[in-house]
LUMBADO-465395 format. One record per residue (C-alpha): residue number from 1; x, y, z. Coordinates in nm, 3 decimals. Each point is the difference from the previous one (the first is absolute). Layout:
k->NUM, x->X, y->Y, z->Z
...
***
This chain:
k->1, x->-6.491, y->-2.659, z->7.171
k->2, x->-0.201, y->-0.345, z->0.026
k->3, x->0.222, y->-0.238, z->-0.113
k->4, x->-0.299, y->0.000, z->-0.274
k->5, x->-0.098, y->0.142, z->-0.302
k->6, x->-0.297, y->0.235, z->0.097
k->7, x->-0.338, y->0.023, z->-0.243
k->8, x->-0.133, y->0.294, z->-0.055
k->9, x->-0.321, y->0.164, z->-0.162
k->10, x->-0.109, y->0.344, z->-0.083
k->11, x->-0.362, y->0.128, z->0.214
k->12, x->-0.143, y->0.007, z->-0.364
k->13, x->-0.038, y->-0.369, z->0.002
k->14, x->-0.011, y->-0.022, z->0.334
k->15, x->-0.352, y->0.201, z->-0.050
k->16, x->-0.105, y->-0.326, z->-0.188
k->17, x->0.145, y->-0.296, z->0.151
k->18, x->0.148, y->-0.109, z->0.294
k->19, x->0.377, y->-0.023, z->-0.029
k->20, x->0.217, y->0.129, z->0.315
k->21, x->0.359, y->-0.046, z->-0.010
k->22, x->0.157, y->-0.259, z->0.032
k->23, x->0.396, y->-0.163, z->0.082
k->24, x->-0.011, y->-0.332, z->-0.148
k->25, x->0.342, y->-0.251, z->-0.086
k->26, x->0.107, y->0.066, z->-0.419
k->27, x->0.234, y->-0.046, z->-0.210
k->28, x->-0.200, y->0.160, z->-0.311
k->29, x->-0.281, y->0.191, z->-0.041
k->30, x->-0.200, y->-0.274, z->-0.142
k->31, x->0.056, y->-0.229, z->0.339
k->32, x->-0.072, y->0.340, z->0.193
k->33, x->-0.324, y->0.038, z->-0.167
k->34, x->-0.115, y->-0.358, z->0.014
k->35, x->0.078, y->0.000, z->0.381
k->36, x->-0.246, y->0.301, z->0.097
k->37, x->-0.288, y->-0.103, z->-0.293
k->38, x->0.010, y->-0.328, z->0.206
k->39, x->-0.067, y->0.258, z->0.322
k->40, x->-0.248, y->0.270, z->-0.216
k->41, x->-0.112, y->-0.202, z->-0.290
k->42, x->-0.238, y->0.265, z->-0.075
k->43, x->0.287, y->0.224, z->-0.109
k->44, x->0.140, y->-0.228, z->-0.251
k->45, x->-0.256, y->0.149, z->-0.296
k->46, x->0.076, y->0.366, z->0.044
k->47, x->0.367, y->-0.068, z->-0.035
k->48, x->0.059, y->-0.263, z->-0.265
k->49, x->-0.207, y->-0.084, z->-0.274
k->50, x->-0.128, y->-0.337, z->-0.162
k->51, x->0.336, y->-0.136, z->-0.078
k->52, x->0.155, y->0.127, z->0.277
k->53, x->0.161, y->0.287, z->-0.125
k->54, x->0.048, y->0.380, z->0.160
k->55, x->-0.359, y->0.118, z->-0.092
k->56, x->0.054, y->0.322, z->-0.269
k->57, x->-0.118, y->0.300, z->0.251
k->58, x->0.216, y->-0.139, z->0.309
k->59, x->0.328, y->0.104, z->0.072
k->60, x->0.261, y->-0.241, z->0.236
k->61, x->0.335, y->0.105, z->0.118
k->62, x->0.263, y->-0.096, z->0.224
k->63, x->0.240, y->0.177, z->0.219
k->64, x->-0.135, y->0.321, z->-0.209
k->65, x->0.092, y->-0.150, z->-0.341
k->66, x->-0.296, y->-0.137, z->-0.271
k->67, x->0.001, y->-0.368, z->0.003
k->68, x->0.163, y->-0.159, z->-0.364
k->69, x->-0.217, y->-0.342, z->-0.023
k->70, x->-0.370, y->0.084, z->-0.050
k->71, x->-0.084, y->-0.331, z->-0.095
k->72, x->0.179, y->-0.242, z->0.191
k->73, x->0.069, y->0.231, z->0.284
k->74, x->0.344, y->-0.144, z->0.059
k->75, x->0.143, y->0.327, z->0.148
k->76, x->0.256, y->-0.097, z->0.300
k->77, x->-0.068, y->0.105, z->0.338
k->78, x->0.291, y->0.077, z->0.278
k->79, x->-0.175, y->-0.089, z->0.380
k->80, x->-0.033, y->0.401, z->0.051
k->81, x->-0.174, y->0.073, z->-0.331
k->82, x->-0.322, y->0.222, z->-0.009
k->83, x->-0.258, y->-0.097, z->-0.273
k->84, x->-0.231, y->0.281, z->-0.067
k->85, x->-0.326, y->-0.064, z->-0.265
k->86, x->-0.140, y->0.282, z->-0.090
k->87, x->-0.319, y->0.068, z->-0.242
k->88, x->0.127, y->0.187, z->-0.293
k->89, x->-0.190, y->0.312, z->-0.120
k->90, x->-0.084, y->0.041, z->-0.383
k->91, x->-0.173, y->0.266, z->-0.172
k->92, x->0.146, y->0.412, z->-0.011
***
């Protein structure tokens, strides 16, 4: 444990961007997320959209649980929290 919540991505998106992971200090998801654009800013448009929202085919979750706040992204993080963001698959 890091004493951190720990940022992860999927090696889909990793395939298009740079985004390694990361422990960064947060209380929510939204201050997580803020903290490593400010460190990958390139990241930032694969994962939320224009109004800063979960983008539709991308998938967040925390300790192994969907997150609940798509929008404002107020989730609450615990200092041993893993955030995985994965791409989400559509079609059959």
């Amino acid at each position: 444990m890091t004493g951190m919540p720990t940022i992860e991505f999927t090696p889909n998106l990793r395939r298009h961007v740079a985004c390694p992971t990361e422990s960064l200090a947060a209380a929510t998801l939204a201050e997580c997320l803020d903290s490593y654009f400010g460190r990958w800013p390139d990241v930032r448009g694969y994962i939320l959209d224009d109004q800063g929202g979960v983008r539709h085919h991308v998938k967040i979750m925390i300790d192994g649980r969907n997150i609940r706040d798509r929008l404002d992204l107020s989730d609450p993080l615990t200092p041993g929290s893993r955030v995985h963001v994965f791409q989400a698959l559509s079609g059959g």
